[in-house]
C-alpha positions in Angstrom: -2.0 0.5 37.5 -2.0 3.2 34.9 2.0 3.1 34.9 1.9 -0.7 34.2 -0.8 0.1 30.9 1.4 2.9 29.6 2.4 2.4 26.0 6.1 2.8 24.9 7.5 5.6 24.0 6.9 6.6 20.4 4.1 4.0 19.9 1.6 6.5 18.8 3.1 7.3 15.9 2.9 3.9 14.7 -1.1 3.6 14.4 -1.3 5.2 11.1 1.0 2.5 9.8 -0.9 -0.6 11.8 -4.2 0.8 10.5 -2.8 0.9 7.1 -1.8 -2.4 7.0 -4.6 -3.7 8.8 -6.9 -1.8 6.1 -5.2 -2.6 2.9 -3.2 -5.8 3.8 -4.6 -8.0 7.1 -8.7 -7.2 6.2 -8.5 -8.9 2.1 -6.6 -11.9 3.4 -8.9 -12.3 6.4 -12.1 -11.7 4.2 -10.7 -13.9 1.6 -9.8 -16.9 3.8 -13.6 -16.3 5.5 -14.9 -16.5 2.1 -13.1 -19.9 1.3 -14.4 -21.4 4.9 -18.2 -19.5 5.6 -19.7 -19.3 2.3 -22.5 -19.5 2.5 -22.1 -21.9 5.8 -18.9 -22.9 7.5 -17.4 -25.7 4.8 -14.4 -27.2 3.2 -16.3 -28.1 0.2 -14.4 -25.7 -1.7 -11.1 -26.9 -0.4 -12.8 -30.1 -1.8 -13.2 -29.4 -5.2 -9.7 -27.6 -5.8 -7.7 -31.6 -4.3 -10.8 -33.4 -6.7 -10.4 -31.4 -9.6 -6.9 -32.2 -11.1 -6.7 -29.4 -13.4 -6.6 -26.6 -10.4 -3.3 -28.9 -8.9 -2.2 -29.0 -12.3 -1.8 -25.4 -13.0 -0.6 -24.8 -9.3 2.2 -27.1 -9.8 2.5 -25.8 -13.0 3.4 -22.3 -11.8 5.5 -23.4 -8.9 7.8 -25.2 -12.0 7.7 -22.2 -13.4 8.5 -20.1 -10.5 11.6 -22.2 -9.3 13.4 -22.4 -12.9 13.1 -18.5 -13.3 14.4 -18.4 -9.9 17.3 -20.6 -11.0 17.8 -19.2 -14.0 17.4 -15.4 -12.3 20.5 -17.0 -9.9 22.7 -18.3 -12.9 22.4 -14.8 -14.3 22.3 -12.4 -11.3 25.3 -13.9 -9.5 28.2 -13.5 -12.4 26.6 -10.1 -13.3 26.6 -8.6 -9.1 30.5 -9.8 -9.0 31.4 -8.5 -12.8 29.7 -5.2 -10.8 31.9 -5.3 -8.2 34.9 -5.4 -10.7 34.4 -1.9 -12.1 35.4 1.1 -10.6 33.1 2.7 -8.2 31.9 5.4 -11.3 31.3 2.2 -13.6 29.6 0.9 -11.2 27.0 3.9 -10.6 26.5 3.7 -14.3 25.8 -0.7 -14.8 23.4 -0.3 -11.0 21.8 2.8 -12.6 21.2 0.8 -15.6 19.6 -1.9 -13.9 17.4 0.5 -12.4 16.2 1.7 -15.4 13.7 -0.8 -16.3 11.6 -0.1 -12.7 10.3 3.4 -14.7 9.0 1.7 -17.6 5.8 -0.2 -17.6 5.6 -4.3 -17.3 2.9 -4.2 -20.3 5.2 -2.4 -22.6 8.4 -4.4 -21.1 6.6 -7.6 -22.0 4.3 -6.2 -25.5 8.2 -5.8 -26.4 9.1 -9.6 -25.7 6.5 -9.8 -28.3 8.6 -8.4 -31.2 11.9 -10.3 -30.2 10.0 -13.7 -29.8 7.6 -13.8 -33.0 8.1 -15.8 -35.2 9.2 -12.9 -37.7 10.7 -11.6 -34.7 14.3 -10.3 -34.2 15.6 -13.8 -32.1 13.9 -16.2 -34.9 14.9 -13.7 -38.1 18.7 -13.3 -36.8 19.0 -17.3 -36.1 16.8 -17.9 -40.1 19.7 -15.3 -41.7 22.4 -17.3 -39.8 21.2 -20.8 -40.8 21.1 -22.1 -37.2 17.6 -22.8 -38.0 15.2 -24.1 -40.9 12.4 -22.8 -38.9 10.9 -20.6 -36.6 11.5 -21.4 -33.1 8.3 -21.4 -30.6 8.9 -18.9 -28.1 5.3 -17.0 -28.1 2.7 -19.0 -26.5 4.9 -21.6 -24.7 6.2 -21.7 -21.3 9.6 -20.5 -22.6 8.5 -17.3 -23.7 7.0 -16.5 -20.5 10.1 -17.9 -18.4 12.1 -15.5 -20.8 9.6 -12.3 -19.9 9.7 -13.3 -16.6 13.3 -13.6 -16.0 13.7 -10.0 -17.9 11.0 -8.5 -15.7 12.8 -9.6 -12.2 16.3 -10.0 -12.4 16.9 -7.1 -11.0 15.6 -8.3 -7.8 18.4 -10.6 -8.3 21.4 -8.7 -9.1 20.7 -5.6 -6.3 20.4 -7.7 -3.5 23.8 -9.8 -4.8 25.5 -6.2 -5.5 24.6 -4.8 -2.1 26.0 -8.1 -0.4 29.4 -8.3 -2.5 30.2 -4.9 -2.7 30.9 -5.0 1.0 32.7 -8.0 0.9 35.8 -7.7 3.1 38.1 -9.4 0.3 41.1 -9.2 3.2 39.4 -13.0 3.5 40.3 -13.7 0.2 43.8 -12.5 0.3 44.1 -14.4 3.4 42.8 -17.8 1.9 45.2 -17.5 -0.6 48.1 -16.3 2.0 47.4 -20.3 2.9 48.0 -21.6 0.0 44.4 -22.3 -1.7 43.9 -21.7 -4.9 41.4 -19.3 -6.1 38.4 -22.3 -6.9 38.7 -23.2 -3.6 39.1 -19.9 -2.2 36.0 -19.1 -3.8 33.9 -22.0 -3.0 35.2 -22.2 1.0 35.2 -18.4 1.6 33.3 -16.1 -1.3 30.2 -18.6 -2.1 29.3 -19.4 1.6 29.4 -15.7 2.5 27.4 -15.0 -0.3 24.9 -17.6 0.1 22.3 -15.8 2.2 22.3 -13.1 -0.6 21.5 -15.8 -3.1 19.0 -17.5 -1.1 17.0 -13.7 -0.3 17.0 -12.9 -4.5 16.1 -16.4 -5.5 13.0 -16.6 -2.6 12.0 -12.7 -3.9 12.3 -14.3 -7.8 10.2 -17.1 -7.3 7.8 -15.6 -4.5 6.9 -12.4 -7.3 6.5 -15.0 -10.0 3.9 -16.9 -8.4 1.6 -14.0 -8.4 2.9 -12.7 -12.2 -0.2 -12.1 -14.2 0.6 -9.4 -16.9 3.5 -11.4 -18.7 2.2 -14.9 -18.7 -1.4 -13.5 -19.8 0.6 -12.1 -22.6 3.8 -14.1 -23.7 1.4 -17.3 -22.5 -1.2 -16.3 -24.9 -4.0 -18.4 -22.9 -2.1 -21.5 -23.4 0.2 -21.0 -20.1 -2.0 -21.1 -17.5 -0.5 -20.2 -14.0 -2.3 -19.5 -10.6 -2.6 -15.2 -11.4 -4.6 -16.1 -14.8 -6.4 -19.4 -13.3 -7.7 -17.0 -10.3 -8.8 -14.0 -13.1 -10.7 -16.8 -14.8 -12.4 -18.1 -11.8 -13.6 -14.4 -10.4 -14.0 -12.1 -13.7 -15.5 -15.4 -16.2 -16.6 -18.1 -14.0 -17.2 -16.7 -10.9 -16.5 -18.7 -9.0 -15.2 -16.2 -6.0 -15.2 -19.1 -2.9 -12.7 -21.7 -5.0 -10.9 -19.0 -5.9 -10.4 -17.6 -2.6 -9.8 -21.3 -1.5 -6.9 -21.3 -4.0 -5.2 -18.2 -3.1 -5.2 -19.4 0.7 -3.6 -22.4 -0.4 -1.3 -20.4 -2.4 -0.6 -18.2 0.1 0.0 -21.2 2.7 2.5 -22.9 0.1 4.4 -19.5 -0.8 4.9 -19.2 3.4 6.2 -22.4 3.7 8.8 -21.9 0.8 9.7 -18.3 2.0 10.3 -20.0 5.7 12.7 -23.2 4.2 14.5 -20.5 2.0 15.1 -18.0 5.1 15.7 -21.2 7.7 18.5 -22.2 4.8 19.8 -18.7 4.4 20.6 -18.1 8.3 22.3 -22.1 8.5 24.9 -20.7 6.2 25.9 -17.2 8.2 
């Protein structure tokens, strides 16, 4: 009986990590969605009010727009940038992936308080376009969705570009040669044989992209300027101002539901395509 209960081998040394995540992961979520359903009695009141109030779904939707076009935009950028990578020779390439890198040891605030001086409206974007004459006047970047898009996209395209590198640089391109052995020409050798086997990277930096801009707070607090609200800011307002701590937990179990569902569609579309 005592042979059948014996744990596998090397399962001890797991429990630190399963407490940790249990601790510091499992416990908030589990607290947060009992807070949304048993306070103070069980209820879906507060799942109530968020569908009745339509300024809640508005800024939910709101930041799920926002999350998919600086995932597209993140994919328009990353993809063309991972295969110019791949290009260089292999000490070139140490030196772009280093630079990438780069960014990750200097602080989101000051990354996006930096936005701030290219995106003014005496800024360095709207002075160079004034001394061009592409302009008459200042362009509204600060305090409009398309500054935050911008901070965002500058903030996590990097998740983009690494996963893209990692994938391409291992690319057996003896498929390419032997496309073209065939007789295709190199648009179709890259849209029947590079893009497809590619794909799956794309899918895993756009679903990282959008699911770490649906919990951005720091860049659309600032760039946003209070007029961009998205889910991060709307829950800051409902515990720290409000409070309102049940509705807000009821929104970031919804959130939470919603982001799960996405990640699953992305990763189900990623696998069709290996």
């Amino acid at each position: 009986m005592f042979n059948r209960l014996r744990l596998p081998k090397g399962f001890g040394f797991t429990i630190p990590l399963f407490l940790l995540i249990t601790i510091f992961f499992n416990f908030p979520l589990i607290y947060m969605l009992g807070l949304s359903l048993f306070s103070p009695n069980p209820t879906l009141e507060h799942y109530a009010q968020i569908f009745e109030n339509p300024v809640y779904l508005e800024i939910v939707a709101d930041t799920f727009r926002i999350a998919f076009i600086t995932a597209g935009i993140a994919t328009l950028m990353g993809y063309p940038l991972a295969y110019w990578i791949t290009k260089l020779s292999l000490s070139k390439q140490i030196i772009a992936v280093t630079i990438i890198i780069l960014p990750f040891f200097v602080s989101i605030l000051v990354r996006t308080y930096a936005w701030i001086v290219m995106l003014g409206n005496a800024g360095v974007i709207n002075g160079t376009l004034l001394k061009l004459g592409l302009i008459g006047s200042p362009i509204q970047f600060l305090y409009d969705e398309i500054g935050v898009v911008i901070g965002t996209i500058n903030i996590l395209l990097p998740f983009m570009v690494l996963p893209l590198y990692a994938t391409m640089v291992q690319f057996d391109r003896r498929l390419l040669l032997a496309a073209s052995s065939l007789g295709a020409k190199p648009f179709t050798v890259f849209r029947r044989v590079y893009l497809p086997l590619t794909l799956p990277a794309i899918v895993s930096g756009a679903s990282l992209v959008f699911i770490l801009t649906l919990g951005f707070f720091v860049t659309p607090a600032i760039l946003g300027g209070g007029k961009v609200q998205m889910t991060a800011t709307l829950l800051d307002f409902l515990i720290n101002h409000y409070p309102d701590w049940e509705v807000a937990a009821g929104i970031a179990t919804v959130l939470l539901i919603v982001t799960l569902l996405f990640y699953f569609l992305f990763q189900r579309g990623g696998t069709k395509t290996t």
